[in-house]
N, CA, C and O atoms as a CHARMM CRD file, in Angstrom:
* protein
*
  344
    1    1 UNK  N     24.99200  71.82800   2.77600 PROA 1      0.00000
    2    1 UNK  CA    24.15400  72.96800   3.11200 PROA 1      0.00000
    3    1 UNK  C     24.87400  73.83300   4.14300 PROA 1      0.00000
    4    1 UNK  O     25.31300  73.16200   5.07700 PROA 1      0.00000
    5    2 UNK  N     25.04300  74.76900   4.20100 PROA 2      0.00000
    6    2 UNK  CA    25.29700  76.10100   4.88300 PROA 2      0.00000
    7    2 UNK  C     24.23500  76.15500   5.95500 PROA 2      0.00000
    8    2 UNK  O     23.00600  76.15000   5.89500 PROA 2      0.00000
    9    3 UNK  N     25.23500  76.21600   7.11700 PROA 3      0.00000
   10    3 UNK  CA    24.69400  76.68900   8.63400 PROA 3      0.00000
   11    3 UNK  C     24.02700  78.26200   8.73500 PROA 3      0.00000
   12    3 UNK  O     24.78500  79.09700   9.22700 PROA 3      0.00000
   13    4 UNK  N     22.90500  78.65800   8.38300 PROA 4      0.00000
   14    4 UNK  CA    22.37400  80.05500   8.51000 PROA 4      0.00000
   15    4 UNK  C     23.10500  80.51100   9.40600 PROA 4      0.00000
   16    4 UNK  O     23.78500  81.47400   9.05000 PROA 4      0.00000
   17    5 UNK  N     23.26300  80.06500  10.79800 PROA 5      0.00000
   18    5 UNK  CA    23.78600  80.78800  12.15400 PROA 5      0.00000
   19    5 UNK  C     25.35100  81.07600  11.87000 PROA 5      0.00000
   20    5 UNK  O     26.03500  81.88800  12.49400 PROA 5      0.00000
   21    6 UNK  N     25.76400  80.29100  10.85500 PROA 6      0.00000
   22    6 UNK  CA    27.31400  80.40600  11.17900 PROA 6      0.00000
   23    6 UNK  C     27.63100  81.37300  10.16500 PROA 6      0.00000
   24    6 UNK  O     28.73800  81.90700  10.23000 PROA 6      0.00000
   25    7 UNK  N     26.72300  81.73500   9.09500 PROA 7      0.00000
   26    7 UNK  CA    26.70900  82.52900   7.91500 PROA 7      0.00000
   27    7 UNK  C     26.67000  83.69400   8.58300 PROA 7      0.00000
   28    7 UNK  O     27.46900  84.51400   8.13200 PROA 7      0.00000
   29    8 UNK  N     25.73600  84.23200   9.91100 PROA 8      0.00000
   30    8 UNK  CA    25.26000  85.58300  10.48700 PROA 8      0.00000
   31    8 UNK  C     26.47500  85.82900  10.95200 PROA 8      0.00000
   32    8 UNK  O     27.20500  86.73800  10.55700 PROA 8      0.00000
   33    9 UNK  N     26.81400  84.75100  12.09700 PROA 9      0.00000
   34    9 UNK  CA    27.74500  85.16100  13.12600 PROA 9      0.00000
   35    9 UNK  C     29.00600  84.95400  12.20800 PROA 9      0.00000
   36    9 UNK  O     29.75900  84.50100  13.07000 PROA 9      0.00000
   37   10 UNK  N     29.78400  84.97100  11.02000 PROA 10     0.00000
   38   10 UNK  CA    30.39900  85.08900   9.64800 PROA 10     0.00000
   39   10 UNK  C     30.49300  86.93400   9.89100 PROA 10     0.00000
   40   10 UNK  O     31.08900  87.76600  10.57500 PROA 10     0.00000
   41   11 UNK  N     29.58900  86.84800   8.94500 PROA 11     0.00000
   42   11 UNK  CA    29.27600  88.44500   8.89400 PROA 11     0.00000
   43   11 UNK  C     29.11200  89.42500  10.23100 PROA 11     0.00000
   44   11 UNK  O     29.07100  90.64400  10.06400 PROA 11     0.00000
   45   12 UNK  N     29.04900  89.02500  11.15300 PROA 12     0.00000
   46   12 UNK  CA    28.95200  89.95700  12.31900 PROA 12     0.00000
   47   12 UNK  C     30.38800  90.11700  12.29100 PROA 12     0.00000
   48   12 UNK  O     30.96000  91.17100  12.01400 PROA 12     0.00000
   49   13 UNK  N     31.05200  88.81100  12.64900 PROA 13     0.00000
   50   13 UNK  CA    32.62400  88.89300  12.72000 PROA 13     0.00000
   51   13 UNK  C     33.02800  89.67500  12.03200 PROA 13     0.00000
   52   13 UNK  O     33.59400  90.69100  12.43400 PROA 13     0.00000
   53   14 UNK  N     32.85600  89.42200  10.97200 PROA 14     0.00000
   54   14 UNK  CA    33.55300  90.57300  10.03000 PROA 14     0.00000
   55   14 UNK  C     33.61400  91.90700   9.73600 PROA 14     0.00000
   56   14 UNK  O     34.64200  92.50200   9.41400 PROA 14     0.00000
   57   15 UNK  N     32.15600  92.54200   9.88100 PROA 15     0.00000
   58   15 UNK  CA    32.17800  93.82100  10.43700 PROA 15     0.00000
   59   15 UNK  C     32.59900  94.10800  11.77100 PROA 15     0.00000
   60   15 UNK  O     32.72400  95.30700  12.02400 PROA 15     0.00000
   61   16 UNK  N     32.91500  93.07400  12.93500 PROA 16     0.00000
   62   16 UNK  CA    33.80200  93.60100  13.76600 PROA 16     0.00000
   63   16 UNK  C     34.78500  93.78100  13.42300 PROA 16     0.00000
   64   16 UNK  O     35.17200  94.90800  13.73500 PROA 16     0.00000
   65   17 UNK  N     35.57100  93.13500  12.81600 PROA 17     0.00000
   66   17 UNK  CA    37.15700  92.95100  12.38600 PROA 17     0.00000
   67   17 UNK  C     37.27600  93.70400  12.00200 PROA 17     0.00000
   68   17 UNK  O     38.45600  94.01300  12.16500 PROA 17     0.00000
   69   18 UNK  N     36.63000  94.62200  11.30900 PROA 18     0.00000
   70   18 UNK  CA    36.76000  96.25400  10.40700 PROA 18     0.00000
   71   18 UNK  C     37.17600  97.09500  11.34800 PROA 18     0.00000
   72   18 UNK  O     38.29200  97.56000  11.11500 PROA 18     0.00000
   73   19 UNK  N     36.54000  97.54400  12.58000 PROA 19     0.00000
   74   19 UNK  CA    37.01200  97.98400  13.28600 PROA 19     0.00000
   75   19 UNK  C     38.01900  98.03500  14.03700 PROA 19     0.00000
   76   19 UNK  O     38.29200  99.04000  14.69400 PROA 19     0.00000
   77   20 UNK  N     38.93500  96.61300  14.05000 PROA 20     0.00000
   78   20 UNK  CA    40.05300  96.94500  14.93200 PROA 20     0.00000
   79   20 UNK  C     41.32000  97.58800  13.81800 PROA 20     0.00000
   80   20 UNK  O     41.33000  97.37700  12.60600 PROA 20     0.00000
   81   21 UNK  N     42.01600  98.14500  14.33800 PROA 21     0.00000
   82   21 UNK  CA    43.44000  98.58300  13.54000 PROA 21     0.00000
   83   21 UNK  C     44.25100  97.69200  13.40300 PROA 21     0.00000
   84   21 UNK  O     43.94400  96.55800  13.76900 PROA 21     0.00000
   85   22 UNK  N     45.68600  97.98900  12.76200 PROA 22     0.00000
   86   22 UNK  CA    46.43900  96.77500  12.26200 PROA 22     0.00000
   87   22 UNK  C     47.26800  96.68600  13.27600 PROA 22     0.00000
   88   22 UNK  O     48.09500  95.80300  13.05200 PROA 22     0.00000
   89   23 UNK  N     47.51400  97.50900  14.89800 PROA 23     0.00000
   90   23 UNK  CA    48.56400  96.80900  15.59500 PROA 23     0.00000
   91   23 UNK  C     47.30400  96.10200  16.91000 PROA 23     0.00000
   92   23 UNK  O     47.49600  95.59700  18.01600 PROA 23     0.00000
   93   24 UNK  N     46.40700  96.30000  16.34900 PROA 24     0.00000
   94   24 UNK  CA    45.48700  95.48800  17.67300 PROA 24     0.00000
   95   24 UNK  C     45.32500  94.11600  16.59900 PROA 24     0.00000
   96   24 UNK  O     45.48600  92.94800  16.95100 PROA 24     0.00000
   97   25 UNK  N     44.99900  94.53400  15.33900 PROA 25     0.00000
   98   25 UNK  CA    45.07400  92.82300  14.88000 PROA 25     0.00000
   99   25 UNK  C     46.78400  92.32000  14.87200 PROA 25     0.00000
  100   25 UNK  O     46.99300  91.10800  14.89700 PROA 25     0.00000
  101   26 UNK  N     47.32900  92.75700  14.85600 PROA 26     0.00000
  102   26 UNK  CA    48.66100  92.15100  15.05000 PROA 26     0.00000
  103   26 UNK  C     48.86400  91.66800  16.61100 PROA 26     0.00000
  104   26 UNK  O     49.67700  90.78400  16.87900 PROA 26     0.00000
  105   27 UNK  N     48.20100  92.20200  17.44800 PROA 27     0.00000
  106   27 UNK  CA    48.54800  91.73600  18.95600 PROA 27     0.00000
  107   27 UNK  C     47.38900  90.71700  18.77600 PROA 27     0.00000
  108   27 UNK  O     47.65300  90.02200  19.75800 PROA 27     0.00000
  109   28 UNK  N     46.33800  90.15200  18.24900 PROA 28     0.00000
  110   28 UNK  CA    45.14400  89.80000  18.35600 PROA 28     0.00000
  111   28 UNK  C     46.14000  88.10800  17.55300 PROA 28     0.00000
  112   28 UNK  O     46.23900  86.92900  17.89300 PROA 28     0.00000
  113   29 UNK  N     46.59100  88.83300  16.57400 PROA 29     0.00000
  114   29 UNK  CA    46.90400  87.42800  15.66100 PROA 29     0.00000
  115   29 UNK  C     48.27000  86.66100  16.37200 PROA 29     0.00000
  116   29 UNK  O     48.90700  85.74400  15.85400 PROA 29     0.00000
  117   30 UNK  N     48.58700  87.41800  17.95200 PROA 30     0.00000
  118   30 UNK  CA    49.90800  86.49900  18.51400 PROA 30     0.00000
  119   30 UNK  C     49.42400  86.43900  19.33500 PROA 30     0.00000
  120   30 UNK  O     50.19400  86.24500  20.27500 PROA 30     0.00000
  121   31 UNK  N     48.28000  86.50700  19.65200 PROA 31     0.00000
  122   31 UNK  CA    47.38100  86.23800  21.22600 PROA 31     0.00000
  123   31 UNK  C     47.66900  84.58800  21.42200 PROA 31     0.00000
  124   31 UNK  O     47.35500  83.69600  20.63300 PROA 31     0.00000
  125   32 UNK  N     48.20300  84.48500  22.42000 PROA 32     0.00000
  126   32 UNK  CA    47.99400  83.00300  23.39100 PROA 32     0.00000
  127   32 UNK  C     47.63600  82.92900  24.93800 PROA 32     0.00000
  128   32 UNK  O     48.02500  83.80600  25.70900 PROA 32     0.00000
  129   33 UNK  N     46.95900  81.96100  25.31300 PROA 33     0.00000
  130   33 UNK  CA    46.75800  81.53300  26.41300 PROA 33     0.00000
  131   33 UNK  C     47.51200  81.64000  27.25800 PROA 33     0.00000
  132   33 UNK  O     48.65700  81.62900  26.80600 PROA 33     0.00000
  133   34 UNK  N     47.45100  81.79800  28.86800 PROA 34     0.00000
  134   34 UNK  CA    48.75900  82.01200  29.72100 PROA 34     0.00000
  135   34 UNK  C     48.81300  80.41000  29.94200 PROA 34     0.00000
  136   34 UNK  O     47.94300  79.59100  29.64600 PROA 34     0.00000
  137   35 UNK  N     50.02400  80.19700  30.51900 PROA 35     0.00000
  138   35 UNK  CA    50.04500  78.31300  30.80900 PROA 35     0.00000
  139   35 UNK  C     49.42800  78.18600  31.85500 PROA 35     0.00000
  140   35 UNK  O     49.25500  77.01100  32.17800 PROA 35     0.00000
  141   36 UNK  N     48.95600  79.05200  32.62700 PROA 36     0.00000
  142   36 UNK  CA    47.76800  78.19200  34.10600 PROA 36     0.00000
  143   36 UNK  C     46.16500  78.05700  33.27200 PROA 36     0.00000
  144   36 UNK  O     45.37200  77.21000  33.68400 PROA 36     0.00000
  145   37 UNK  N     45.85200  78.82300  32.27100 PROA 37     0.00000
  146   37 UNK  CA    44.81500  78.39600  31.83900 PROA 37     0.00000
  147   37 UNK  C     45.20600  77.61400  30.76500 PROA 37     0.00000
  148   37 UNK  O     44.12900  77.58700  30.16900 PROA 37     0.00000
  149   38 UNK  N     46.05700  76.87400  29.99700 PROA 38     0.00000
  150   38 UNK  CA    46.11600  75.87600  29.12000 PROA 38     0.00000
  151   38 UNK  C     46.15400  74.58700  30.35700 PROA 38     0.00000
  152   38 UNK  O     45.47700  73.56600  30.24000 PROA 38     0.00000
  153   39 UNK  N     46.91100  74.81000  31.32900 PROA 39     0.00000
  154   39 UNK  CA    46.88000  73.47700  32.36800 PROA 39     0.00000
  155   39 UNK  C     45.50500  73.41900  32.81800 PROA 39     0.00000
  156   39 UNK  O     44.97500  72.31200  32.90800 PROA 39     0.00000
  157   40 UNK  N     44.76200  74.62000  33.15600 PROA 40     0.00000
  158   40 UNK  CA    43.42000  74.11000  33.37500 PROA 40     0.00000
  159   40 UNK  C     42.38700  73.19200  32.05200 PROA 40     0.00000
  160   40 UNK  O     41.33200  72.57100  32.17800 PROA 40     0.00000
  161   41 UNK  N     43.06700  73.40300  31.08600 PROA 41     0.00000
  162   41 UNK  CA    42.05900  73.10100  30.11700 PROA 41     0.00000
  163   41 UNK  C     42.38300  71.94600  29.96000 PROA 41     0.00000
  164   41 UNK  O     41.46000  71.13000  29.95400 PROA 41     0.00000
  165   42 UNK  N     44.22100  71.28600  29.72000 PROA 42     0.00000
  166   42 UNK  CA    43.89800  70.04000  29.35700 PROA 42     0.00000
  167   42 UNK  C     43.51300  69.39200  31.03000 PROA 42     0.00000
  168   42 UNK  O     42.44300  68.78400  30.99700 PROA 42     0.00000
  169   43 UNK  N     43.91900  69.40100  31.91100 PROA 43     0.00000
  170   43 UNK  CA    42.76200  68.74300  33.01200 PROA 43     0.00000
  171   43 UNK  C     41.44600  68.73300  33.02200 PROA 43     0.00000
  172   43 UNK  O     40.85300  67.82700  33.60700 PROA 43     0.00000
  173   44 UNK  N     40.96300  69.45700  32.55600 PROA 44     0.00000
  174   44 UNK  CA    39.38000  69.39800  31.97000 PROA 44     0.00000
  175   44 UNK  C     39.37700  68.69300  31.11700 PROA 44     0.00000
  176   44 UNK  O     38.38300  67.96800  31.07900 PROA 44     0.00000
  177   45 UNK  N     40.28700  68.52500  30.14200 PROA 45     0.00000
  178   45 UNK  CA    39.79400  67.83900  28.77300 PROA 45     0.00000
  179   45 UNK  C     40.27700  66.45700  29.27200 PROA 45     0.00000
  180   45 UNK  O     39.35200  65.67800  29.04000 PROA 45     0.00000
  181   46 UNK  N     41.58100  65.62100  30.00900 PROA 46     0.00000
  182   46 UNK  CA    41.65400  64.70600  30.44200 PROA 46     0.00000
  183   46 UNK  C     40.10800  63.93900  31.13300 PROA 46     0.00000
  184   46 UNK  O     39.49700  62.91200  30.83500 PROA 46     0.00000
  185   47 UNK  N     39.94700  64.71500  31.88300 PROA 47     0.00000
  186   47 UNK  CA    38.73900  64.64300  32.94300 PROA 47     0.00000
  187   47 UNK  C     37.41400  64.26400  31.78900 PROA 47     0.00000
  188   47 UNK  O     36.63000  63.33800  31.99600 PROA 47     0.00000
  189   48 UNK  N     37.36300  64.97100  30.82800 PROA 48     0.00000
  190   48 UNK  CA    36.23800  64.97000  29.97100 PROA 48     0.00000
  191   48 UNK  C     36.49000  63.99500  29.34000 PROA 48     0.00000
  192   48 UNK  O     35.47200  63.31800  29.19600 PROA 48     0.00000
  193   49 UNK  N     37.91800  63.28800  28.57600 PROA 49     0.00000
  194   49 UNK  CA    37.93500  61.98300  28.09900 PROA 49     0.00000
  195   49 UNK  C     37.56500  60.52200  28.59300 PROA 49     0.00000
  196   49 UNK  O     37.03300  59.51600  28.12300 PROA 49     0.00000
  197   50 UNK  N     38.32700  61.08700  30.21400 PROA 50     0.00000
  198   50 UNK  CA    37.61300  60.01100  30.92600 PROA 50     0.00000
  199   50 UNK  C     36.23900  59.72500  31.32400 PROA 50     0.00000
  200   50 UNK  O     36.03700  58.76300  32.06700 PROA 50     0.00000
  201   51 UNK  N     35.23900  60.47300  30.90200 PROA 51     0.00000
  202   51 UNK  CA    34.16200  60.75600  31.29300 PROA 51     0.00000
  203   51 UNK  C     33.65900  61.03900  32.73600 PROA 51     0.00000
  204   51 UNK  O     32.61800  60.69400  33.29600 PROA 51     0.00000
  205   52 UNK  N     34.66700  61.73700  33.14500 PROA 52     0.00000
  206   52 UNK  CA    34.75400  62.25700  34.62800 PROA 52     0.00000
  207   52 UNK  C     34.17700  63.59800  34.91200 PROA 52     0.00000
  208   52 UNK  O     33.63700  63.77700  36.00400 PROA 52     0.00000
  209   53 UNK  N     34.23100  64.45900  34.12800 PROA 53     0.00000
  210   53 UNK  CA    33.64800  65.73700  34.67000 PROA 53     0.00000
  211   53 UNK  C     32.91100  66.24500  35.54800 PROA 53     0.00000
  212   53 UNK  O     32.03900  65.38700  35.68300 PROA 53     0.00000
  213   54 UNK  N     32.63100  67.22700  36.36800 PROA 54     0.00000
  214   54 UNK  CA    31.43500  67.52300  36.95900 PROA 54     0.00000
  215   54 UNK  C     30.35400  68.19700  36.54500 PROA 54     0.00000
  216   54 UNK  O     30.49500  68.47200  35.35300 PROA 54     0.00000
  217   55 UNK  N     29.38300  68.57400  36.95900 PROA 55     0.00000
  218   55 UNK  CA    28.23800  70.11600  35.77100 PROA 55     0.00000
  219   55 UNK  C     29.44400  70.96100  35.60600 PROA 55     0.00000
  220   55 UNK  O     29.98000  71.20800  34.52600 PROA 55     0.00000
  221   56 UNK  N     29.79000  71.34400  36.66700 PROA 56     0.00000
  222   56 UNK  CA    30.21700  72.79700  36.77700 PROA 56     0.00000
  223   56 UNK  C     31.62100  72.57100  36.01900 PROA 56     0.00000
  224   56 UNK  O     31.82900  73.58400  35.35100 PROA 56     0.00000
  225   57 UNK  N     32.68400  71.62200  35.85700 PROA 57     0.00000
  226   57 UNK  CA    33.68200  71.44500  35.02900 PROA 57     0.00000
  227   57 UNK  C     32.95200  71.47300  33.78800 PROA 57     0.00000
  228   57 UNK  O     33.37700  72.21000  32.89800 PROA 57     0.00000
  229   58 UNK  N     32.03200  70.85900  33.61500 PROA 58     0.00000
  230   58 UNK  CA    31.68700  70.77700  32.34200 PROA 58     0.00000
  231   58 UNK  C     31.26200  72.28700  31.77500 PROA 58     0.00000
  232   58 UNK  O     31.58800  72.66500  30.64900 PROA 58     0.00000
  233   59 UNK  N     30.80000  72.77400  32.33400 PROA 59     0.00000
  234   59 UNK  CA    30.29000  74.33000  31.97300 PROA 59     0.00000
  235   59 UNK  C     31.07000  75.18500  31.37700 PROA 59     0.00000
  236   59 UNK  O     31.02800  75.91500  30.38700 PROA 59     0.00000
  237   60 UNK  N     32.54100  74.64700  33.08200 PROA 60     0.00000
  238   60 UNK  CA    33.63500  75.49500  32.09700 PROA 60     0.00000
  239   60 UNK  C     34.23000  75.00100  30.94200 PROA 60     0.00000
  240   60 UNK  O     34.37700  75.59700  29.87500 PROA 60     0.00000
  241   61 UNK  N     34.53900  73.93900  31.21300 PROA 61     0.00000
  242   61 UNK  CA    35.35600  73.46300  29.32000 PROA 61     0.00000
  243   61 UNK  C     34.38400  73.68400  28.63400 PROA 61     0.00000
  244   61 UNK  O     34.92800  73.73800  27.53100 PROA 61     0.00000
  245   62 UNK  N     32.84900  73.93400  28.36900 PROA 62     0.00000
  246   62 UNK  CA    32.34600  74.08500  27.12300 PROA 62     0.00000
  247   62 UNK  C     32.63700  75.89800  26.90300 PROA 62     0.00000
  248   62 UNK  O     32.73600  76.47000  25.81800 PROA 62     0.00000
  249   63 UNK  N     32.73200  76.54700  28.31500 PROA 63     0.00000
  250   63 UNK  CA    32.26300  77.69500  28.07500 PROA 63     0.00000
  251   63 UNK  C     34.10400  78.43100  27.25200 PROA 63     0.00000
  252   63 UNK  O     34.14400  79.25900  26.34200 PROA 63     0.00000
  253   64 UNK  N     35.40300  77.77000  27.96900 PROA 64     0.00000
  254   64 UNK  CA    36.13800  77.59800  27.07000 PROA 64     0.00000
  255   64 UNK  C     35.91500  77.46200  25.78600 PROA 64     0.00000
  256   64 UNK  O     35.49500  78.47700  25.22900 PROA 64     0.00000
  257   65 UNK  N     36.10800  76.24700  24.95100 PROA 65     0.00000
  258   65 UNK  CA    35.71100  75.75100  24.48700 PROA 65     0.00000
  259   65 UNK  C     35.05400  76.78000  23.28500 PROA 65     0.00000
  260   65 UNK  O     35.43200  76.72200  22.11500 PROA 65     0.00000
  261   66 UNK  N     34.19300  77.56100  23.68400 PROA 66     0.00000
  262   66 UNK  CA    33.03900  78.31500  22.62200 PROA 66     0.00000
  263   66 UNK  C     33.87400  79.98900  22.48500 PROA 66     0.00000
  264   66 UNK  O     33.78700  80.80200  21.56600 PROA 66     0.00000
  265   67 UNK  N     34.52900  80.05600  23.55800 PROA 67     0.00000
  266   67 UNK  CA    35.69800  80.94500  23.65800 PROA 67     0.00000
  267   67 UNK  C     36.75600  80.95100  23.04100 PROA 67     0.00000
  268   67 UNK  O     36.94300  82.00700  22.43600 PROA 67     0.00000
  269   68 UNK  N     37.70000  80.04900  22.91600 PROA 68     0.00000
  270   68 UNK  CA    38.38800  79.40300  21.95400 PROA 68     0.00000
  271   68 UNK  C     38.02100  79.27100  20.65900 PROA 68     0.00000
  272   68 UNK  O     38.88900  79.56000  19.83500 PROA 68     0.00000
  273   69 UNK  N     36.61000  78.78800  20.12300 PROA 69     0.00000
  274   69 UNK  CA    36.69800  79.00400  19.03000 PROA 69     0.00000
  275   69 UNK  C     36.54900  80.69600  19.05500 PROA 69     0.00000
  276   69 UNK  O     37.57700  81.35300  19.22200 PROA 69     0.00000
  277   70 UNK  N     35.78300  81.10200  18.95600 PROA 70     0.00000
  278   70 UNK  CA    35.67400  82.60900  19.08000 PROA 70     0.00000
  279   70 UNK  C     36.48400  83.43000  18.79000 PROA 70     0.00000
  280   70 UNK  O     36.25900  84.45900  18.15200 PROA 70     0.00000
  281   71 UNK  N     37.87600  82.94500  19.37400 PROA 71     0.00000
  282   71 UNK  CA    39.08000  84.24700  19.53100 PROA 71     0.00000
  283   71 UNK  C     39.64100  83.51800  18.21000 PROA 71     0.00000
  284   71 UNK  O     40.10500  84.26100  17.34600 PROA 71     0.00000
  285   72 UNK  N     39.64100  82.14100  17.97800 PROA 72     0.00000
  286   72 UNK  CA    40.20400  81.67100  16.67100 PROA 72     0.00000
  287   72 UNK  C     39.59400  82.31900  15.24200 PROA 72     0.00000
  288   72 UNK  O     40.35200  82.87800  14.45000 PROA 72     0.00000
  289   73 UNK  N     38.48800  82.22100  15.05000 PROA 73     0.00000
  290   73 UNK  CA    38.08300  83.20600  13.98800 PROA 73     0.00000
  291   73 UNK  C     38.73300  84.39900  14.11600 PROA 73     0.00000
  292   73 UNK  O     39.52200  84.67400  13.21300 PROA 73     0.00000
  293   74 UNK  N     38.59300  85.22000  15.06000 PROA 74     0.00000
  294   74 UNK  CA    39.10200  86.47300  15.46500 PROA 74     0.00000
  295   74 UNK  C     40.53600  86.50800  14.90900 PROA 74     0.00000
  296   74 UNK  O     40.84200  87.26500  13.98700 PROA 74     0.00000
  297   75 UNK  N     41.36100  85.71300  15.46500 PROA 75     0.00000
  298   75 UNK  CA    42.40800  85.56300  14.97500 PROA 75     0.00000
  299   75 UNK  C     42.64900  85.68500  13.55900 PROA 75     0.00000
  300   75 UNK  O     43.42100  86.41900  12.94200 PROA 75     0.00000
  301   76 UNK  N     41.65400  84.62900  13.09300 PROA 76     0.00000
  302   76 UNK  CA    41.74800  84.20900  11.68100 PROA 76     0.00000
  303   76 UNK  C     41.66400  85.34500  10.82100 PROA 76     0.00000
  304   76 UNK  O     42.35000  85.44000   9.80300 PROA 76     0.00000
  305   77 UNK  N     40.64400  86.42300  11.28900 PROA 77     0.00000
  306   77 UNK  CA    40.02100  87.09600  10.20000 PROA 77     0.00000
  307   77 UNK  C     41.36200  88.78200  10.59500 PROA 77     0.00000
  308   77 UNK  O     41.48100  89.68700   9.77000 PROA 77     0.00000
  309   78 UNK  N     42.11100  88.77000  11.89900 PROA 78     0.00000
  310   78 UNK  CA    42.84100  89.24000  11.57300 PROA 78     0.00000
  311   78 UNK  C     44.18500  89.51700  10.66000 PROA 78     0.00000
  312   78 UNK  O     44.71300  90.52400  10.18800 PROA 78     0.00000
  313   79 UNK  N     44.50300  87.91500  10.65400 PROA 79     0.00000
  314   79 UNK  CA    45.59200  87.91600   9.84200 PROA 79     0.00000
  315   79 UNK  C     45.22300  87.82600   8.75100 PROA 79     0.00000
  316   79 UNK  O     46.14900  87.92500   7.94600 PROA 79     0.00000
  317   80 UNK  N     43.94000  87.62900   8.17400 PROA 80     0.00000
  318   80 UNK  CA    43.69600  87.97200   6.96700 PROA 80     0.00000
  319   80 UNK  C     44.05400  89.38500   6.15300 PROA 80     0.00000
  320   80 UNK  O     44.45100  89.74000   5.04400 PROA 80     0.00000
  321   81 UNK  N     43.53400  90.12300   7.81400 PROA 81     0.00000
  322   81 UNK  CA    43.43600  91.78300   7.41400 PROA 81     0.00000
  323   81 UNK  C     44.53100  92.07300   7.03300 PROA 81     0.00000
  324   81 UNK  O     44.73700  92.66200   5.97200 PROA 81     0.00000
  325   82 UNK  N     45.79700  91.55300   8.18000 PROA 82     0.00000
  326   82 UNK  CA    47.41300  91.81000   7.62400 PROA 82     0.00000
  327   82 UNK  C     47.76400  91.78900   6.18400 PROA 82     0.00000
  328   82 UNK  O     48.00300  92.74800   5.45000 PROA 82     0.00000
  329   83 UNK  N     47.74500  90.01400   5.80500 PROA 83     0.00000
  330   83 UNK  CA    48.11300  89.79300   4.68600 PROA 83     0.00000
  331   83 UNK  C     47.78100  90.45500   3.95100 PROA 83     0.00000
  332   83 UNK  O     48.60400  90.94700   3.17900 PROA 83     0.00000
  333   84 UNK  N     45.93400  90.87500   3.82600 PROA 84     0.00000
  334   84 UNK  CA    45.98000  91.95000   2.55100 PROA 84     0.00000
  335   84 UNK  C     46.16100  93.04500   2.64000 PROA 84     0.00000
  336   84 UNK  O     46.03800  93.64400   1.57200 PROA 84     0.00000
  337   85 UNK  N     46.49200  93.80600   3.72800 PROA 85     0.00000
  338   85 UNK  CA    47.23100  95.07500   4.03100 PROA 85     0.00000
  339   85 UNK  C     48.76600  94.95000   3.68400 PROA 85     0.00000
  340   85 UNK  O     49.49000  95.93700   3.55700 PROA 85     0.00000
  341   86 UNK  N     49.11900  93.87500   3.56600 PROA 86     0.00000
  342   86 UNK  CA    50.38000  93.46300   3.36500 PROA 86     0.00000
  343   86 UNK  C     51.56600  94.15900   4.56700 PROA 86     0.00000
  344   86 UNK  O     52.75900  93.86400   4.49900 PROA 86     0.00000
């Protein structure tokens, strides 16, 4: 069965993605993290394996976390745009 919410927020994405142009999805589809926020994350995520976290660590790795996926679709649905722009 299909997630209704993920079907909407699907389609929202996608009419965003319409809007950007092909050198903002090209900067969008080589977007990476700087390395002080990848070091923050896996210390959070260490911390979170160990079941160490605090609220407020925890807040942030989820709020990561929901961010990350986020920009990954984003990503995703840019290089889509490329490829079929060719």
């Amino acid at each position: 069965m299909v997630d209704p919410s993920a079907t909407t927020l699907d389609g929202l994405l996608e009419s965003f993605s319409r809007c950007i142009d092909a050198d903002s999805s090209r900067r969008l589809a080589e977007f990476h993290i700087t390395a002080e926020a990848q070091a923050r994350v896996d210390e959070l995520a260490e911390k979170a394996n160990e079941g160490a976290l605090t609220e407020t660590e925890r807040g942030e790795y989820e709020a990561f976390i929901n961010a990350a996926d986020f920009i990954a679709i984003l990503k995703l649905k840019a290089l889509r745009r490329l490829t079929a722009a060719g």
